[in-house]
N, C-alpha and C positions, 0 to 999 in steps of 0.2 A: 533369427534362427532360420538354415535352409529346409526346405521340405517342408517351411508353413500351408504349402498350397496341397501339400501330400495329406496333411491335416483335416481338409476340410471334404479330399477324397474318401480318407476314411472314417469322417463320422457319419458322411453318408449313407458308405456302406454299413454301417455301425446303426445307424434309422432304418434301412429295410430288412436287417437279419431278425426272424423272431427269438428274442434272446432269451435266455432260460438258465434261471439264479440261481445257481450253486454256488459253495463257500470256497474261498482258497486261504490255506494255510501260510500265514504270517509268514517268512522268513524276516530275519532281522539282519543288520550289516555285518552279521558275521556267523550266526546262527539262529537263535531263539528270541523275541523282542525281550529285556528287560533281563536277559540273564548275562554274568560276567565274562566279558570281555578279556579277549585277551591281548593287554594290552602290549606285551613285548615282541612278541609274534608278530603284530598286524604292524604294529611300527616299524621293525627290524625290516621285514616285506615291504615295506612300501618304499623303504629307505636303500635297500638293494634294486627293485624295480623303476625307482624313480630318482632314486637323487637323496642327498643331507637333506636338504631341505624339505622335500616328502616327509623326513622323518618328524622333523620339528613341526610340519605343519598334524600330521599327526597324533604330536602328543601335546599341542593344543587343543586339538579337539578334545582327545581325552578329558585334558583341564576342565574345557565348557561341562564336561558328563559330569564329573565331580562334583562341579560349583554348582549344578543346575539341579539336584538330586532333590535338595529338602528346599528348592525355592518355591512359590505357586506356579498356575500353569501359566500365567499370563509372563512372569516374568522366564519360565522356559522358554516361549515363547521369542521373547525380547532377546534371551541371548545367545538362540541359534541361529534366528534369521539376522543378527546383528555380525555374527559369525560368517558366515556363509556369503553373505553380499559382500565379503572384503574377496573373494576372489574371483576372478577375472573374468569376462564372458567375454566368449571367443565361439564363432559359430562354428555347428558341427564338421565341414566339409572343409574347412580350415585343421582342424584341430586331429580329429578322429579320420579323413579323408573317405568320408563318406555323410548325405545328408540324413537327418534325424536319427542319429546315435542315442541311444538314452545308456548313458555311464552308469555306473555304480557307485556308492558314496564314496566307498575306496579308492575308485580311478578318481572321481572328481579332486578330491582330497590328493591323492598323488600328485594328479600333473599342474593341481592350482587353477583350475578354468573348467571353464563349459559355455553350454548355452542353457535357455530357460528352465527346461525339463531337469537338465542334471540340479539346477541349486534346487527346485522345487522338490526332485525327489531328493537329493542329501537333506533337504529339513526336517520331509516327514519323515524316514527312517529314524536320523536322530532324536525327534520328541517320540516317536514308537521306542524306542529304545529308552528315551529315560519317563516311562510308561502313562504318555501319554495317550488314551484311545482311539485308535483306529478307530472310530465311529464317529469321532469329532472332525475326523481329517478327512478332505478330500483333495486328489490331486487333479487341480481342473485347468481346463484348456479354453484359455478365451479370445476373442478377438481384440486388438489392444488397440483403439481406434487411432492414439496420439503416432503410433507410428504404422500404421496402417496393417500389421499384419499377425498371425495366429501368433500366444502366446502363454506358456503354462506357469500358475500361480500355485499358492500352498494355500486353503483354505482351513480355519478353523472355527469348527462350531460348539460355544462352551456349552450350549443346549439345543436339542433337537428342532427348536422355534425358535433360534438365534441367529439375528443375522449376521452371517459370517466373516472372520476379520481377514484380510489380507498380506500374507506373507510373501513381498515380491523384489523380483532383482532389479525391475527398471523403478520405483520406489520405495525407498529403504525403510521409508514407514508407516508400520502396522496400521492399518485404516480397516472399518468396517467396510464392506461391499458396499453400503450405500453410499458411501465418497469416493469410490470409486467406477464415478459415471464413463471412464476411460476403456472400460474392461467390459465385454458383450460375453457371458458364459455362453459354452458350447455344449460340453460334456464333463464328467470330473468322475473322478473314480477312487476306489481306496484299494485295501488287500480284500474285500470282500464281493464290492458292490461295484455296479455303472450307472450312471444317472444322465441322462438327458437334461439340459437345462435351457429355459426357456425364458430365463428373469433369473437377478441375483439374488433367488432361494436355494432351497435344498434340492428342487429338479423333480423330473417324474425318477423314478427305479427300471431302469430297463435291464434287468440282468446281473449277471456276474461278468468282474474285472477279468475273469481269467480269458474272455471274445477279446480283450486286447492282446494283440502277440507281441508286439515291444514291450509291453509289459508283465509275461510269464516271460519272458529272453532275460529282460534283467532282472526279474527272480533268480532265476536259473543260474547267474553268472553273481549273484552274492559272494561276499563276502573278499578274501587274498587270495583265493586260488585259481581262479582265472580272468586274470587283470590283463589289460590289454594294452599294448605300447602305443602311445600317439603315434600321428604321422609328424606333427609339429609339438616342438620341447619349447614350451615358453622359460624356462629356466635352465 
């Protein structure tokens, strides 16, 4: 991922700001977390913006909401980031022609690719969406020692004193944090919170998510209506 060394500028700057928690409102990959989707719309859009193939990748995903509705969480779990790691990671400056892009579920799903950030945020939106809590999930950023450099994971916590399992693209299987001696947490964040982390726990609280501005940007750019053309068409 380019712009990993951009990563460690900003959680610096991110440790000497005194940060102060306020809430931010959920958006979900199209609206509201856990309300219906509209699935002809978003397919048809993606399927004009991107290609056939956008579209069918699309209404797989779909499939995964459906199928994953009345399963438990573990197995939501199992079959989004099962999902998700089949598409392609392609760095940002490559792809988007600029470094640390953070896509939208919709772009990632369109163009079929990303880097770490995009598959980490397409998971949590997706088990947000089929209403798994934001208070389980953190989107964290770690250092990934096997190949030397910043890297973002999907974390989940099935309890507030649990340690948390890992949902990632350079290991396609779910391990708790403590098998993964690979991974140095940095920071990790939700729709709510920012958290400092010091050890693969839940971190100090330092604040609200919304002191990150990549991430109110892709708040802000949810959903089909402002989807943004690669620089490079992997299909």
């Amino acid at each position: 991922m380019n712009g990993r060394l951009g990563y460690k500028a900003s959680f610096l700057r991110v440790c000497r700001l005194s940060l102060i928690a306020s809430a931010l409102g959920i958006c979900c990959l199209y609206a509201a977390p856990t309300q219906t989707l509209d699935e002809a719309r978003i397919t048809s859009t993606l399927e004009k913006r991107y290609g056939e193939r956008a579209g069918m990748r699309a209404r797989a995903w779909f499939k995964v909401l459906s199928e994953s509705v009345t399963v438990s969480e573990q197995d939501k779990l199992l079959k989004v980031n099962n999902f998700f790691n089949l598409f392609r990671f392609v760095d940002d400056i490559k792809l988007w022609g600029e470094s640390n892009y953070w896509a939208t579920p919709m772009e990632f799903i369109g163009v079929n690719g990303g880097d770490c950030e995009d598959f980490s945020i397409a998971k949590y939106f997706t088990l947000l969406q089929l209403g798994v809590s934001e208070d389980k999930m953190r989107i964290t950023m770690v250092k990934a020692t096997s190949v030397n450099q910043y890297h973002m994971v999907l974390a989940y916590y099935e309890t507030p004193s649990s340690i948390p399992l890992v949902l990632d693209n350079l290991d396609h299987v779910i391990k708790p944090a403590t098998q993964r001696a690979d991974l140095l947490p940095v920071y990790s964040f939700n729709g709510k919170q920012l958290w400092l982390n010091k050890e693969q726990g839940r971190g100090v609280l330092a604040g609200s998510s919304t002191r990150l501005e990549k991430w109110n940007d892709l708040n802000h750019r949810l959903g089909v209506d402002r989807l943004r053309q690669p620089k490079l068409k992997l299909e």
